[in-house]
C-alpha positions, -999 to 999 in steps of 0.1 A, spaced: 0 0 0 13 35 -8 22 55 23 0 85 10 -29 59 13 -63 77 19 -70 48 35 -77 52 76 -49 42 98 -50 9 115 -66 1 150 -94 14 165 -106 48 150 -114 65 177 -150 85 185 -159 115 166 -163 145 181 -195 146 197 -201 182 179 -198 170 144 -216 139 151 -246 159 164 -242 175 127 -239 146 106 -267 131 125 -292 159 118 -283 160 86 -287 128 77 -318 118 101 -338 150 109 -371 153 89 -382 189 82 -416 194 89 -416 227 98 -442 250 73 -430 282 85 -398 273 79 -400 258 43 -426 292 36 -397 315 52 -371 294 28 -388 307 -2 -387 339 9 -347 338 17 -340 315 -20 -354 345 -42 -341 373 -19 -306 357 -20 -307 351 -58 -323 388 -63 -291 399 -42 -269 380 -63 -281 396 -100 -285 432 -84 -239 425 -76 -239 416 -111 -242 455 -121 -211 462 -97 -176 455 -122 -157 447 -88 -177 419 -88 -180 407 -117 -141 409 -124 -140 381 -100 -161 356 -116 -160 332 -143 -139 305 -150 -103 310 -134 -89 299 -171 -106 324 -192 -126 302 -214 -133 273 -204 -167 252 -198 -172 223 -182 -194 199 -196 -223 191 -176 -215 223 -155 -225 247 -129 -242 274 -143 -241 310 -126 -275 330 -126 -270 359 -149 -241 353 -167 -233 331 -193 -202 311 -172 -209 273 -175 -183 262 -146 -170 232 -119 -193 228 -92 -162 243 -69 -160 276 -89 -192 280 -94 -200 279 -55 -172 302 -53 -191 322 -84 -225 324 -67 -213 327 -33 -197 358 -39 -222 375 -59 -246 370 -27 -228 384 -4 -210 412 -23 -233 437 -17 -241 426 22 -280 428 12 -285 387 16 -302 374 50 -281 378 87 -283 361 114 -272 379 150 -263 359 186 -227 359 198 -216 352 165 -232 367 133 -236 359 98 -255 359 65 -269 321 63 -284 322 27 -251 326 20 -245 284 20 -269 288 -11 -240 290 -33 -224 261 -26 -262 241 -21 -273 252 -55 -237 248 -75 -240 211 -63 -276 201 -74 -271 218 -103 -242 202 -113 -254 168 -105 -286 172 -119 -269 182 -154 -248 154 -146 -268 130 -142 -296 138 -168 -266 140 -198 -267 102 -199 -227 97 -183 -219 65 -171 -210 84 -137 -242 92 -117 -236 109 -87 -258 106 -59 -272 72 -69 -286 96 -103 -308 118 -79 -324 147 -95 -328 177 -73 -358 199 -68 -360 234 -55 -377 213 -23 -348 198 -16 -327 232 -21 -346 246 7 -348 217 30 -307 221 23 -312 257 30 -333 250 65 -304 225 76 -277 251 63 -291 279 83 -294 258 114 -261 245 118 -243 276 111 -272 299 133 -270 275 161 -228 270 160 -237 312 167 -255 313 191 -234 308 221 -200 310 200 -181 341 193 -155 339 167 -151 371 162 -137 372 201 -105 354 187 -102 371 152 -117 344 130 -143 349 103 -178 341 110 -172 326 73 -159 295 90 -196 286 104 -203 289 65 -178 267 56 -186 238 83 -225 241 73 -220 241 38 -197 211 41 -221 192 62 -251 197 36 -236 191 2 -218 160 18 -255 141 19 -263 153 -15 -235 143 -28 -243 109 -16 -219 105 10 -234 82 42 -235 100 79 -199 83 85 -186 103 54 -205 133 61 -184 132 97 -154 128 77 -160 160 58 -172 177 83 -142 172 100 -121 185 71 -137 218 70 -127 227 110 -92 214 101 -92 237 65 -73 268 69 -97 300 86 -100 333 75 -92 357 98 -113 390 106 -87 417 98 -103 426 62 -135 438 83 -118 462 100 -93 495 100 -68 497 85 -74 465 68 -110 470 57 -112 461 19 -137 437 -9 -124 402 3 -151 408 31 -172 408 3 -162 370 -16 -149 359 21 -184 337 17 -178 327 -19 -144 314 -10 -160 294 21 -188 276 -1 -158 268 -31 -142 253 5 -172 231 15 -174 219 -17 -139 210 -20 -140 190 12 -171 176 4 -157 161 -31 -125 147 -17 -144 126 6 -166 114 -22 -130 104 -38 -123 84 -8 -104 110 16 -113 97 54 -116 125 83 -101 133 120 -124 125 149 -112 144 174 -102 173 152 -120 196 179 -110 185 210 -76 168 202 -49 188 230 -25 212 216 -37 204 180 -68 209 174 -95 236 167 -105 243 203 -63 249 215 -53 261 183 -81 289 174 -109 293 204 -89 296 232 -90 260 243 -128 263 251 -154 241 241 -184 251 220 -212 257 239 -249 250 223 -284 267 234 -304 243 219 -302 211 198 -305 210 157 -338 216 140 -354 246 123 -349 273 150 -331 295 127 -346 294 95 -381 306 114 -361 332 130 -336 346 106 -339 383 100 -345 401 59 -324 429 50 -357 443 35 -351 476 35 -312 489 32 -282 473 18 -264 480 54 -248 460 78 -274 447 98 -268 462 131 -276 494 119 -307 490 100 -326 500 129 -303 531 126 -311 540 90 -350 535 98 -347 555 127 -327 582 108 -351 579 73 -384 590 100 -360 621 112 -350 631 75 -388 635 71 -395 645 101 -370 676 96 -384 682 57 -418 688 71 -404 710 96 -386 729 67 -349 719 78 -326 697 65 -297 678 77 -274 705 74 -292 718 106 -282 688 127 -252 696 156 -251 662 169 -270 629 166 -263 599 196 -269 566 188 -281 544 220 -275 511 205 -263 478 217 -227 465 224 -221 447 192 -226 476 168 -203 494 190 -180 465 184 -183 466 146 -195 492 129 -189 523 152 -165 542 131 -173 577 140 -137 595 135 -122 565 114 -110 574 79 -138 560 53 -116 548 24 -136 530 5 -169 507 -1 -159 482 24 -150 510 54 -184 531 45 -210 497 44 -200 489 79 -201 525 94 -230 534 112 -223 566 110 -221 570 76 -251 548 67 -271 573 93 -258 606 77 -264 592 39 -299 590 49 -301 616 69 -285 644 44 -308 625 11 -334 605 28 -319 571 9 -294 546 12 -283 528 -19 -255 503 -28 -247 532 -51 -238 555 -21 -212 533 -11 -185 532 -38 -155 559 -38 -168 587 -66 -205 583 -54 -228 614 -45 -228 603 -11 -192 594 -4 -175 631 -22 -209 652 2 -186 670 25 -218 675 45 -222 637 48 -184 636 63 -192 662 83 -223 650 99 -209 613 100 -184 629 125 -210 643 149 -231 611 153 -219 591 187 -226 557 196 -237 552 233 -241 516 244 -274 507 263 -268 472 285 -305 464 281 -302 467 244 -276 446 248 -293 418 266 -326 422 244 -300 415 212 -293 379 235 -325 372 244 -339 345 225 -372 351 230 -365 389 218 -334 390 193 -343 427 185 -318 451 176 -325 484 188 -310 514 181 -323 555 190 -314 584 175 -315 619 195 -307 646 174 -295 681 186 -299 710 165 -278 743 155 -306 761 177 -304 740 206 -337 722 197 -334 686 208 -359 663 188 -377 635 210 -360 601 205 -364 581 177 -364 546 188 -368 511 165 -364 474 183 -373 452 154 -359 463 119 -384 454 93 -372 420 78 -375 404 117 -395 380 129 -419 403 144 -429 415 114 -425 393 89 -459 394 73 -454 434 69 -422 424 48 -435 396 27 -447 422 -2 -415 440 4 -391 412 2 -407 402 -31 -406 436 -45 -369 441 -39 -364 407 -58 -387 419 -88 -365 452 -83 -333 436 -85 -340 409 -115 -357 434 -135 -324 448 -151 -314 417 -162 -343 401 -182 -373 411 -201 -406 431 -183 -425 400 -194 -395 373 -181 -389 390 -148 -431 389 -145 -424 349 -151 -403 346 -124 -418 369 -96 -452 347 -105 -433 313 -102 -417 321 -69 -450 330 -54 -462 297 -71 -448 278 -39 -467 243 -54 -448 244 -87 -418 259 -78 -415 233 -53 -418 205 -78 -391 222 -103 -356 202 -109 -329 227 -100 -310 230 -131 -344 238 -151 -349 264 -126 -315 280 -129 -320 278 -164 -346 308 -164 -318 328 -153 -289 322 -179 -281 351 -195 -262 348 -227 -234 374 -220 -224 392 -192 -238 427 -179 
């Protein structure tokens, strides 16, 4: 035998890890039943695609995707929703991945930890499109036994997706020790496409395993003076990861058990600190019925609260007859982790990555023009050259309320409350303007329905006929036959035959 083998080592294998075999098991045993959850799915699948198209119009992303040889197409491949690029399934979970994520409009998820979950979607729908394709071209190589995937099964993906990665954040900060909240990504991703690529709840531990032991990114492009775009494709690259991890298994490659808890080498001594993860509650569809919509602002979501508060005192100072440019000061009471992220009141604002996780300058944007845009992020933009935006950005403070704080934990609450006070040049102080829930939350998730499905009309619309997008916003609301659709005839409706 070759001593590169893939083969395990002899003698007893020892246990997993408890943690990933809690994860293989619900992946491979739990039964979603949960209605609200497979209704809320929908919702997040044509938000996050929506987000995805709407990045297409951005050339900083789209210099990033396509093939990585200019070129080439892979027979039977991954193809990436409004673009012509026919790709691997890696790339092309790499491809879509970024594209949701590079505008930071996609679903979040906030506990100790925080995160976009939709955005395992590109690596779930790069796989079952690729085996679909595969396996319906008539190659002696079926994958998955020659299982054709439905956009059911994408979302019961989706539901298992969102739960491993929302539940690993509960309780788990890895942001504490620098990491990337793109690892919970990574792991989740891993664990999902590892069953639907046929592999059996021992493999699925195997891979799972491979994905705690795979490199981590680290935090430092999320913040000064290292802020910059890979915070945008950090997600892509995690779901091109999972996939990876996911396929060398398939080939055979075994896993480490104890890859967690091992001493001195592995995950919990070498990058948390040498503490164990701690859960709230076990694995079903928690976090799917509970994840929030960015319905409203393409903004980091600690702040959308901020920006609704500030778009009532925009109008509130236009029916008065004053503008922004009559604001002295603005304080923020907010909770402790948009302090700890986005609170960048004197901080230089450098470019689209520095100004989409300010606070400050998401508030003054909307407070000096009553909008915020993804087009008032980028560098020549109307709101990034307004020296009154700069100006006001640097008389807004952030003031940390604890029971803010503890309503952000609360699992019964999860709100995300932030108030604005504003103090004007005449000494006028305006009465507090204070939002808990921001409008794609739980609490009022039947008020954003109509919304969330208007900013997916709104962001497919550029892309595709006034007859074509009506096609699609009808289908998605058509949960019976969308349901029933194979993937890769469903991904079809958005191939484009060149790129914006």
């Amino acid at each position: 035998m070759s001593p590169h083998s893939n083969a395990p080592p002899s003698g007893p294998r020892p246990e997993y890890d408890q943690e990933i075999k809690d994860m293989a098991d619900y992946i491979h045993n739990y039964k979603i039943e949960s209605e609200l959850a497979l209704d809320t799915a929908r919702y997040v699948f044509l938000d996050t695609l929506g987000c995805g198209l709407e990045a297409l119009q951005f050339e900083s992303c789209t210099n990033l995707l396509g093939p990585i040889v200019p070129g080439t197409v892979v027979p039977n491949g991954t193809r990436v929703p409004g673009t012509p690029y026919i790709l691997d399934p890696i790339n092309g979970a790499f491809n879509i991945g970024a594209m949701i994520r590079w505008l930071d409009f996609n679903d979040c998820w906030l506990a100790a930890e925080w995160g976009h979950p939709s955005d395992n979607l590109g690596a779930i729908l790069a796989v079952t499109d690729w085996i679909n394709r595969t396996n319906k071209s008539g190659s002696a190589a079926k994958i998955a036994g020659g299982k054709i995937f439905t956009v059911h099964d994408v979302l019961e993906g989706m539901i298992k997706a969102h739960e491993i990665q929302g539940c690993l954040a509960l309780e788990n900060s890895f942001n504490k020790v620098g990491l990337d909240h793109v690892v919970n990504v990574k792991v989740a991703s891993t664990a999902v496409v590892a069953k639907m690529l046929g592999l059996n709840e021992s493999q699925t531990r195997d891979a799972i395993s491979q994905a705690w032991v795979d490199g981590q990114s680290m935090r430092t492009y999320r913040h000064t003076p290292n802020t910059m775009s890979r915070k945008s494709w950090a997600a892509g690259d995690a779901c091109a990861r999972a996939v990876d991890m996911a396929l060398k298994v398939l080939k055979g490659e075994g896993g480490m058990a104890t890859v967690l808890s091992t001493p001195t080498w592995g995950f919990y001594d070498v990058n948390f600190g040498g503490k164990k993860f701690q859960f709230q509650r076990p694995y079903g569809s928690y976090v799917m019925e509970n994840v929030l919509f960015k319905v409203s602002y393409p903004a980091e979501f600690h702040s959308q609260t901020a920006v609704e508060a500030a778009e009532r005192i925009h109008h509130q100072l236009k029916a008065q007859g004053k503008s922004a440019a009559d604001i002295e000061s603005v304080v923020n009471r907010t909770h402790e982790a948009c302090i700890r992220i986005i609170d960048k009141q004197f901080k230089p604002m450098d470019n689209y990555a520095d100004r989409d996780h300010c606070v400050q300058y998401m508030a003054a944007v909307m407070l000096v023009f009553g909008r915020l845009e993804a087009g008032d992020y980028p560098d020549a933009s109307e709101a990034a050259t307004s020296p009154l935006v700069e100006d006001l950005r640097k008389r807004i403070s952030c003031v940390e309320e604890p029971q803010f704080t503890a309503d952000y934990h609360d699992p019964a609450k999860r709100t995300i409350t932030n108030g604005l006070t504003v103090t004007l040049k005449d000494g006028t102080v305006l009465d507090e303007v204070l939002i808990e829930a921001p409008l794609g939350h739980r609490l009022r998730r039947e008020e954003a329905k109509p919304v969330i499905l208007e900013k997916y009309r709104r962001h497919i619309a550029p892309h595709f006929s006034a007859e074509h997008t009506k096609k699609l916003v009808d289908l998605g609301n058509d949960s019976a036959t969308l349901y029933k659709m194979s993937v890769d005839e469903y991904v079809d409706l958005y191939v484009k035959e060149r790129i914006l």
